[in-house]
N, C-alpha and C positions, 0 to 999 in steps of 0.2 A: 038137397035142393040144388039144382044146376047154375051156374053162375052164368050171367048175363053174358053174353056176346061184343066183344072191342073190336071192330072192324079194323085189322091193321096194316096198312099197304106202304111201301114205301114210293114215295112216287118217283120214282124218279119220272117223266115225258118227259158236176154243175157243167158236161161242165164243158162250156162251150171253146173253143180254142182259137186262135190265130194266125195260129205256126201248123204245123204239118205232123209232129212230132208224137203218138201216141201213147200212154202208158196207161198201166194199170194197178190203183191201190191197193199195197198189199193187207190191209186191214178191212176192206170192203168186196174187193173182186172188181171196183167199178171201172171199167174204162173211159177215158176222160182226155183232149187234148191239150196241150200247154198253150196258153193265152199272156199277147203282150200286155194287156190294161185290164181293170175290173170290167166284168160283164154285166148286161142288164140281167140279172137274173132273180127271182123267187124262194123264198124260206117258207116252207112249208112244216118241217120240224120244228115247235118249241125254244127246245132246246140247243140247236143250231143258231139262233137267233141271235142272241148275246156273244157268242164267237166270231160271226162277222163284223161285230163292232169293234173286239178287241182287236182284231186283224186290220182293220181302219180300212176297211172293205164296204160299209154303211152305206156310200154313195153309191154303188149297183141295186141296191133293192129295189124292186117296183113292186110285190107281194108279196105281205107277210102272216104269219098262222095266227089270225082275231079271233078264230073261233066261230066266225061268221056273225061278229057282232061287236066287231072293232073292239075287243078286249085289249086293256091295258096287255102287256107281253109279258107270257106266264113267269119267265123267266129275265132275272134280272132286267125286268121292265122300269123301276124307279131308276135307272140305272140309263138305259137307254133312253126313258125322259127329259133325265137331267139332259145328258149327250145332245140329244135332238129331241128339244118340246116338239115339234109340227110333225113328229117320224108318222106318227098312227094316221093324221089327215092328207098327210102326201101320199101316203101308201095305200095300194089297193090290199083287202082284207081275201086272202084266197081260202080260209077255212083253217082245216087242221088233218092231221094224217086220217083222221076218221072218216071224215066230212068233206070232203075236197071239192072245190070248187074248180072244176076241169075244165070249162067252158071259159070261165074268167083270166084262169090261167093262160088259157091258150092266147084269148086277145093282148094279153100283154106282151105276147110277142116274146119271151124271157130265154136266153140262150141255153139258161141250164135252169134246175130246181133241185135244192135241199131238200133231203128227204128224209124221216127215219130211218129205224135201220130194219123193222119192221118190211117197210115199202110195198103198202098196202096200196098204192097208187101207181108205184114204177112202171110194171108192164104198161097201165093204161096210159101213162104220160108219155111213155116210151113210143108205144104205136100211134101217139099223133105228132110224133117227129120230135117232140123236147127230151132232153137229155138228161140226165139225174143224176146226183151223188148222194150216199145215203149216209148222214154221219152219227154215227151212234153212241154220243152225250153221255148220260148214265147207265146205257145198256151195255157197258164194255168196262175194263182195266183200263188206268190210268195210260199206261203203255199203247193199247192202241186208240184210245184220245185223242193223245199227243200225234199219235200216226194220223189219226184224220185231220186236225188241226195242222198240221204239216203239210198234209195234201192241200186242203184248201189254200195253203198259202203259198204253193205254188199255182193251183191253177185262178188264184186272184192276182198273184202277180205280188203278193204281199209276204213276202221266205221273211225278210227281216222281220217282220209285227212278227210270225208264228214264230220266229226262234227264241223272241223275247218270251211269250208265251210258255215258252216248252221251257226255257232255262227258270223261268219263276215256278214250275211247278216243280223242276229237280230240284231247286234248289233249296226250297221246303222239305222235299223230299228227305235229301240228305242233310240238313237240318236236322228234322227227328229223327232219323239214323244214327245220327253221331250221340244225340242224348239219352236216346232207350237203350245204348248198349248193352248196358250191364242190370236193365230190369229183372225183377226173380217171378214178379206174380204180374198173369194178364186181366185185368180184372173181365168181366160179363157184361155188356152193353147192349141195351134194346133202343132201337132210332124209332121212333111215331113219326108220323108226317098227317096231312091232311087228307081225305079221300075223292079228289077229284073235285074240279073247278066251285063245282058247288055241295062238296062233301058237308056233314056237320061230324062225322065219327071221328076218330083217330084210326091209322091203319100203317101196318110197317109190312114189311119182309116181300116176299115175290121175286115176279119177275124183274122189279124197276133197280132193285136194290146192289146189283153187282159196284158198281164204284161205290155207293155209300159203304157198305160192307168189307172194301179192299181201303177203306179210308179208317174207319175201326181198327180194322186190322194193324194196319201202318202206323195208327196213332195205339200199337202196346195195349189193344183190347179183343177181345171174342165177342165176335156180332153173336149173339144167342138165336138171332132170325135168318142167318144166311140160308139154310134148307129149307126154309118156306118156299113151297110149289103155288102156281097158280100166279094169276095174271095180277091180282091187287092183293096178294095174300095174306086175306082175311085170316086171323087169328082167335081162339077165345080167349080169355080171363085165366081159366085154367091151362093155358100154355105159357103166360109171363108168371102165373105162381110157380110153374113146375121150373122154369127156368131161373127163377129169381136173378135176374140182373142186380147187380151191384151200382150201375148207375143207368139211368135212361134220361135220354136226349129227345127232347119232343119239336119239331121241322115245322111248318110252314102253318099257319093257322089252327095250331094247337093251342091247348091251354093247360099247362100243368095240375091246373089245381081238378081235373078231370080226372088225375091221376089219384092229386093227395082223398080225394073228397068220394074215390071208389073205395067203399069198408072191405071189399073181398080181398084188394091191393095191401092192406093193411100190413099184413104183414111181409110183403115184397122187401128185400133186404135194402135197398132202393128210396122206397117209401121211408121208412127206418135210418136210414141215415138219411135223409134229407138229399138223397143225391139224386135228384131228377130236375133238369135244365132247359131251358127255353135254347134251341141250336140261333147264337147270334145272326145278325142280318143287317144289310145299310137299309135304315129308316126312314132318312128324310125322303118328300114330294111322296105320289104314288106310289103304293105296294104294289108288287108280284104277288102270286100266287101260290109260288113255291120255291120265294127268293131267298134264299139264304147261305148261310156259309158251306153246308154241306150240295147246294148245287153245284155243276160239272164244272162252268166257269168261275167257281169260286173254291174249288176243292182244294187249292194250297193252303188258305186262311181258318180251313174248314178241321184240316190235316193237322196245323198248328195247335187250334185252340183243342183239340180232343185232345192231342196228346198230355199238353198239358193237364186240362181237368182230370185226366187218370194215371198221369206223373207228375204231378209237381214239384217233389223235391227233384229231377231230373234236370229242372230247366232254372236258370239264374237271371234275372233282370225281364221275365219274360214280357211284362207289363209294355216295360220299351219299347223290346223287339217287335211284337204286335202292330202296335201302333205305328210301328217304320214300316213292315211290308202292308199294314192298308192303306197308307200313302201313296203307298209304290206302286201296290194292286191300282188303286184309283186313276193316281196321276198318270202312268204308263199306260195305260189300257184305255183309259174312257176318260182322260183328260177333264179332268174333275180335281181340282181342289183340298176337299175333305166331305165329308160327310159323316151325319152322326150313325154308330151303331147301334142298336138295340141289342138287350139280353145277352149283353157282354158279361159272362160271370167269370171269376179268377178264386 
């Protein structure tokens, strides 16, 4: 009898100048000039969105990706709430890289616009004279992230916010570097996430999955979904039985017990130890969509806690340590206080 179908994707979903001085980012190809002050300009990618807040870059926005329907922001939106309640009514809603609102864009007049990395809009935006940088969130390695997060923060004019930035992710980095050294066994990891804005399935692997996957990895595990083809790649039943993961991590509008409460799953080794998790996320005010610790602006916390759940005799006093860099995540970036997290497991 053929096993049902688990739909499984991992989701992962400027630059005007003032100086004379041209360059071009070596992780994008984009051409862009160097600017004295933040620009008025538009966010059109997602996932771009929560980056210029960490950059303390927020006060240029005048469009941002709603969806066309003033959606909370997919990404680390409970986040930029806290930040700036009135962000979504001040701001005009330009759509999303699918859907773009071209017309709307234009009247705002915006020096530059965020773009995927896709850049399913660039030419067009390009031939009515606005200018684009495309940054590519979880389509990319950690390494050119940090590359595009660096660009931005020169041509926001913000180098200090992006170097804080880039040193909190090495410095996680090497962090779990210094404790996996002497690991013997990697264990098998499958990441679920939700399947788009208005998904009800689970869905992992694809194209969106390149950082989550280099995040497994880093955190001493084998993504069992990293060769999934295809745009949201869709999975059966009988690919997590053949792969039997050791542990699976379920992302953004998941619900584990979808896992425990499928009999075909039953014997997933996974299922069997009890090891299948809710991937943490900051709870309080308004959810995201696809807010959580394995997203791109959250990928050192994200880094952290994987490693641990698949070494823990590795790591000494970890409980602390956690709780100091989400402080530091919070306080430094989005000047926030504390906030509670969800599906914190140890």
């Amino acid at each position: 009898m053929k096993l049902n179908k688990i739909s499984l994707i991992l989701v992962p979903f400027f630059i005007f100048a003032c100086s004379q001085k041209s360059t071009v980012s070596p992780s994008t190809g984009n051409q862009y000039n160097s600017i004295s002050k933040t620009p008025r300009y538009a966010v059109l990618f997602p996932m771009a969105l929560p980056f210029c807040f960490m950059l303390k870059a927020q006060d240029g926005i005048v469009g941002y990706p709603g969806m066309n329907r003033k959606a909370i922001p997919f990404f680390a939106g409970n986040l930029i709430l806290k930040e700036d309640p009135d962000f979504i009514d001040k701001t005009i809603d330009i759509g999303n890289p699918h859907i773009t609102n071209l017309e709307v864009i234009k009247s705002l007049n915006p020096s530059l616009v965020i773009t995927a990395p896709f850049g399913i809009y660039n030419e067009k935006l390009n031939s009515m004279g606005i200018k684009t940088f495309s940054f590519c969130g979880q389509f990319c390695g950690v390494k050119s992230l940090l590359s595009d997060v660096n660009e931005l923060g020169k041509l926001l004019n913000h180098q200090q916010d992006a170097k804080e930035i880039e040193d909190f992710y090495k410095q996680s980095i090497n962090y779990v570097k210094l404790h996996l050294q002497n690991i013997k066994r990697k264990p098998k990891v499958l990441y679920l996430t939700q399947e788009g804005p208005s998904g009800k399935s689970l869905t992992a692997g694809g194209g969106f999955t390149k950082l989550d996957s280099q995040l497994i990895s880093m955190a001493g595990g084998i993504d069992v979904a990293k060769d999934v083809k295809g745009m949201f790649g869709q999975i059966s039943t009988e690919d997590i039985i053949k792969w039997n993961p050791d542990f699976i991590f379920v992302g953004a509008g998941g619900d584990i017990n979808l896992i425990y409460k499928n009999k075909a799953l039953s014997h997933v080794k996974a299922v069997i130890d009890k090891r299948v998790y809710l991937v943490p996320s900051f709870c309080s005010g308004e959810k995201s969509v696809y807010s959580n610790w394995y997203s791109s602006e959250q990928f050192p916390l994200g880094l952290l806690w994987t490693s641990y759940m698949l070494h823990p005799t590795h790591f000494k006093n970890f409980k602390s340590y956690i709780q100091k860099e989400e402080k530091y995540y919070l306080n430094t970036f989005w000047n926030i206080s504390s906030m509670k997290v969800c599906n914190l497991s140890f």
